[in-house]
C-alpha positions in Angstrom: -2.4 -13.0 15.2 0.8 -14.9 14.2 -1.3 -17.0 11.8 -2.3 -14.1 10.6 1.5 -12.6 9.7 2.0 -16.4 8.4 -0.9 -15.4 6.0 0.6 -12.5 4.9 3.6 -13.9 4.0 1.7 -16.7 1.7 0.5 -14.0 0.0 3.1 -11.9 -0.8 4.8 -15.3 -1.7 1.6 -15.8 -4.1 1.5 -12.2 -5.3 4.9 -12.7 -6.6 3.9 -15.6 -8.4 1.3 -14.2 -10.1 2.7 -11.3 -11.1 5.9 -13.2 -12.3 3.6 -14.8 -14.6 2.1 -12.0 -15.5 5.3 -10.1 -16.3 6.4 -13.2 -18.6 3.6 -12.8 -20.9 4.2 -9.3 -21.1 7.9 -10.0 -21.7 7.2 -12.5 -24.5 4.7 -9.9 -26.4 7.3 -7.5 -26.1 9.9 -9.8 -27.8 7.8 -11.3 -30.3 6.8 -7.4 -31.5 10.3 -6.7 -31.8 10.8 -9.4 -33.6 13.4 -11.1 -31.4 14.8 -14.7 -30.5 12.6 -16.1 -27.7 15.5 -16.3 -25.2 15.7 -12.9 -25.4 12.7 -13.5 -23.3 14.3 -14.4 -20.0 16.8 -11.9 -20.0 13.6 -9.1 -20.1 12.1 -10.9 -17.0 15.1 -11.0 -15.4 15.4 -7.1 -16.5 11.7 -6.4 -14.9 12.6 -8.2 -11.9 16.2 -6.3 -11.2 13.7 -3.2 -11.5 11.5 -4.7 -8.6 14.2 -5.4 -6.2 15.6 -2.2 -6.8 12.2 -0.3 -6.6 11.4 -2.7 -3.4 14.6 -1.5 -1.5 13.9 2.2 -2.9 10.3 2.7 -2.4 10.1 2.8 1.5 12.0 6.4 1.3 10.4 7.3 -2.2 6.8 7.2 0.1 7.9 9.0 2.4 9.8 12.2 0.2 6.6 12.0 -2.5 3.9 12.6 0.8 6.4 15.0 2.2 7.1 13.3 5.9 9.8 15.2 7.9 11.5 13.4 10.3 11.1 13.9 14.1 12.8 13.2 17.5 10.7 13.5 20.7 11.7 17.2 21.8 9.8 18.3 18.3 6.5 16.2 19.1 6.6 14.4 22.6 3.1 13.4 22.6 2.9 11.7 19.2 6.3 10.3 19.9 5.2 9.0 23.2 2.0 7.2 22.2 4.1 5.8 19.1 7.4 4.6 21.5 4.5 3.2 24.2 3.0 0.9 21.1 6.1 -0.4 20.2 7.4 -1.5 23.6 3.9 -3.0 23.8 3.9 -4.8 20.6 7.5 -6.1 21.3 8.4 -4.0 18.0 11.5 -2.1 17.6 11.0 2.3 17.7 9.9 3.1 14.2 11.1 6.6 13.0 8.3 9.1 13.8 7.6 11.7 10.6 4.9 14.5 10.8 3.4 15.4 7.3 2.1 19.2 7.1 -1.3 18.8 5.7 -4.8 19.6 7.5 -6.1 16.3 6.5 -6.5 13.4 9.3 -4.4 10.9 8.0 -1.4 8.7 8.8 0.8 5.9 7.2 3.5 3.3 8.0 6.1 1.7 5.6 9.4 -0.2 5.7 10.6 -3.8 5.0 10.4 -5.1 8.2 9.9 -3.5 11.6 13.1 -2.9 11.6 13.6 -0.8 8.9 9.7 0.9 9.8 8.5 4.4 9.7 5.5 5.7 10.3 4.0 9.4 9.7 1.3 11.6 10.7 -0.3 14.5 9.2 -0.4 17.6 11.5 -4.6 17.8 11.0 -4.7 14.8 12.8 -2.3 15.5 15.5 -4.4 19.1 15.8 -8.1 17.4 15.7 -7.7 14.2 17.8 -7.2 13.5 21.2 -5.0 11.2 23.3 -7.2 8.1 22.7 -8.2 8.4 18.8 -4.6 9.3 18.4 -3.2 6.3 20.2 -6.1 4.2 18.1 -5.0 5.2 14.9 -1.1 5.0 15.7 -1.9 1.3 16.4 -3.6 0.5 13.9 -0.1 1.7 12.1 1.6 -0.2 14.1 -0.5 -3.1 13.3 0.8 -3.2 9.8 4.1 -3.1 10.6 3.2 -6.2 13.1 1.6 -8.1 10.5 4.2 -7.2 7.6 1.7 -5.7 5.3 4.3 -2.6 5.0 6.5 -5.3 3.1 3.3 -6.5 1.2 2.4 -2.8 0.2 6.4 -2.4 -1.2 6.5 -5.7 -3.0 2.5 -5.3 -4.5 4.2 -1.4 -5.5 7.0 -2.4 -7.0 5.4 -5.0 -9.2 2.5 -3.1 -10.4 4.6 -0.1 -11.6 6.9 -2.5 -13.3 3.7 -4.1 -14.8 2.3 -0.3 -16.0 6.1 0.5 -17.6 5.9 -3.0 -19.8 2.6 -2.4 -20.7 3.2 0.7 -22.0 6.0 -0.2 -24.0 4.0 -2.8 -25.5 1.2 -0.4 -26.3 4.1 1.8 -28.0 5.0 -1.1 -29.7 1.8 -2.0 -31.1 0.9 0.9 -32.3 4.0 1.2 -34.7 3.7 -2.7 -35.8 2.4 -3.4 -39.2 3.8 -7.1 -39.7 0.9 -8.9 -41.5 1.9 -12.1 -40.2 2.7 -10.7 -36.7 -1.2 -9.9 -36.2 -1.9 -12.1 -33.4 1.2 -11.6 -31.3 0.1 -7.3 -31.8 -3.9 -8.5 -30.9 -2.0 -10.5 -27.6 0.2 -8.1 -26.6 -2.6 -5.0 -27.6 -5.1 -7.1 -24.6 -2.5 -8.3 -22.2 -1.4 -4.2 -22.1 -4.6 -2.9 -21.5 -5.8 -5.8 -19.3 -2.7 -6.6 -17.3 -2.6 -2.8 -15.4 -6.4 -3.5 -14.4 -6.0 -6.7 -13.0 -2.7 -6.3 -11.2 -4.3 -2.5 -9.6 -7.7 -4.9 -8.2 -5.2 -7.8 -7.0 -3.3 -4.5 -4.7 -7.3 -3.4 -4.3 -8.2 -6.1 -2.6 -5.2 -7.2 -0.3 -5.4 -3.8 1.1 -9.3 -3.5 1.8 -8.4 -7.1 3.8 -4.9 -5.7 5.2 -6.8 -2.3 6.8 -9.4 -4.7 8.5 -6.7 -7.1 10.0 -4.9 -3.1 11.2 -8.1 -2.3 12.7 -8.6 -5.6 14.7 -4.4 -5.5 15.5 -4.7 -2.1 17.3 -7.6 -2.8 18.9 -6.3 -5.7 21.0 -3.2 -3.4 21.3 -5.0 -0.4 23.2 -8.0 -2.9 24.8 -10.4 0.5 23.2 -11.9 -0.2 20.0 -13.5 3.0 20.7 -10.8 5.2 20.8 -9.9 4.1 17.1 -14.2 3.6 16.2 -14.1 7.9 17.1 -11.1 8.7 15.4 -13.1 7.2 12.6 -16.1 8.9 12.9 -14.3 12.0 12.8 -12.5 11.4 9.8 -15.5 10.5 8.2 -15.5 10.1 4.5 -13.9 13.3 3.3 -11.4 14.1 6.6 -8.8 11.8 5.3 -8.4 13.6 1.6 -4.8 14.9 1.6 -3.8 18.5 0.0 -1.2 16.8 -2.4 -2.3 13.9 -3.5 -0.5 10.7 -5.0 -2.7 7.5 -6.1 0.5 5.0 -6.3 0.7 5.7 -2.4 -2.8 5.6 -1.4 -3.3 2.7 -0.7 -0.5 3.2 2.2 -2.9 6.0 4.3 -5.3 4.9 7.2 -8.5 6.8 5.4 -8.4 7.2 1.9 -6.7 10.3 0.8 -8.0 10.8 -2.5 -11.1 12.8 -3.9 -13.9 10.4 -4.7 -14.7 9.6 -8.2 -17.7 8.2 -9.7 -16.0 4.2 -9.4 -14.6 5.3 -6.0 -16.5 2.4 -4.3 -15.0 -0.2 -6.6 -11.6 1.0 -7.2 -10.4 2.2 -3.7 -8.1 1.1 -1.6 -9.7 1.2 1.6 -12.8 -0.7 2.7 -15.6 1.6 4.1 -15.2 3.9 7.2 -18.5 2.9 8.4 -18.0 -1.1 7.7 -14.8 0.1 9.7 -16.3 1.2 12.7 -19.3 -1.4 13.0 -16.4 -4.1 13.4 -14.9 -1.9 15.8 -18.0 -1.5 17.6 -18.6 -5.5 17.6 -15.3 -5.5 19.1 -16.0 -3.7 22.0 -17.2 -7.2 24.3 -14.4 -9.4 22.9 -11.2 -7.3 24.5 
């Protein structure tokens, strides 16, 4: 398991890269179209970057007010509060501030920077429909990603893909309002890098969650030695339990089960791999703890 936190790091270190590279080009098109020295350049990625760090150190309580969690001490939930304090002394994790979302949908989240900083929440439809074992499944599997870091991962991969949308669209502004004859292939550039650059850097955030909800699964498994108490809480989700009442698709990728209405490119562009492919590793785990 502490390979795989190692791993997680490397990617966030590699995410960053990429996307650094990625937010350079766009910071050159949008230079160039305005018709700027190139140094100008560096002081727009350093710009993009300041907005990262401050959307990094932000987000963690943006999440949190945008799927309105309310904060909760153990007199106002004892169970939830219980099985969430009994994971963490387990895990060797610090207490994570408990918040309880009031939606009928069976769902839950974690975020922070580090379990230190961690919060996780908890809709009330899951707190009404599951008992003490799903419950305690799905709780670890929270408490998974804030073992294996993938609540920093989620912050850093949010940050740098709405930073990545804003630059775009500026170029896209740009573009449309350029008519410099001999500018034509910097507006062409900038015109694909715009459209192309969102797409990309949403199925790079697609695909390090889909692994990041597998490695959660596996994580709270060994935690609670029952892979079926987090297998049933599946199954009762199903595919359509999860679907929150007010719904937010820069946080999905945050929720245990996907808590958006399916579209016709659901399977491709979601965030989370599928509930049964979920519960057939689950049920393959069953031997090994």
């Amino acid at each position: 398991m502490y390979s795989e936190i190692s791993a997680n790091k490397r990617k966030t270190v590699f995410m960053m890269f990429f996307f650094i590279v990625l937010i350079s080009g766009l910071a050159w098109a949008i230079t160039s179209l305005l018709q700027l020295d190139q140094y100008v350049t560096y002081y727009v990625v350093i710009g993009a970057l300041v907005y990262v760090l401050v959307s990094y150190y932000s987000s963690s309580k943006m999440m949190l007010s945008i799927n309105g969690a309310k904060p909760i001490s153990k007199k106002d939930n004892p169970r939830v509060y219980r099985i969430v304090e009994n994971l963490a002394i387990t895990e060797g994790l610090p207490m994570p501030k408990v918040y309880v979302i009031n939606d009928p949908a069976l769902n839950a989240f974690a975020t922070g920077h580090n379990p230190n900083s961690a919060s996780v929440a908890v809709t009330t439809g899951l707190l009404e429909v599951l008992n003490d074992a799903e419950l305690e499944g799905v709780m670890a599997h929270e408490m998974g990603h804030v073992k294996n870091y993938d609540i920093r991962v989620s912050l850093v991969a949010f940050a740098l893909v709405a930073v990545i949308g804003i630059m775009s669209d500026i170029i896209l502004r740009l573009s449309w309002f350029a008519d410099d004859e001999d500018n034509q292939f910097t507006i062409l550039f900038g015109l694909i890098g715009a459209l192309l650059a969102p797409l990309v850097a949403g199925l790079i955030q697609l695909a390090v969650s889909r692994k990041r909800e597998y490695l959660a699964d596996a994580t709270g498994a060994l935690t609670t030695r029952y892979p079926q108490g987090l297998a049933s809480a599946l199954k009762k989700i199903g595919s359509d339990g999860g679907i929150m009442k007010k719904q937010n698709s820069s946080t999905a990728h945050l929720f245990f089960a996907n808590p958006l209405k399916k579209g016709s490119l659901s399977g491709l562009f979601s965030t989370h791999p599928p509930i049964e492919e979920r519960i057939k590793r689950l049920n393959n785990m069953e031997d090994a703890v």
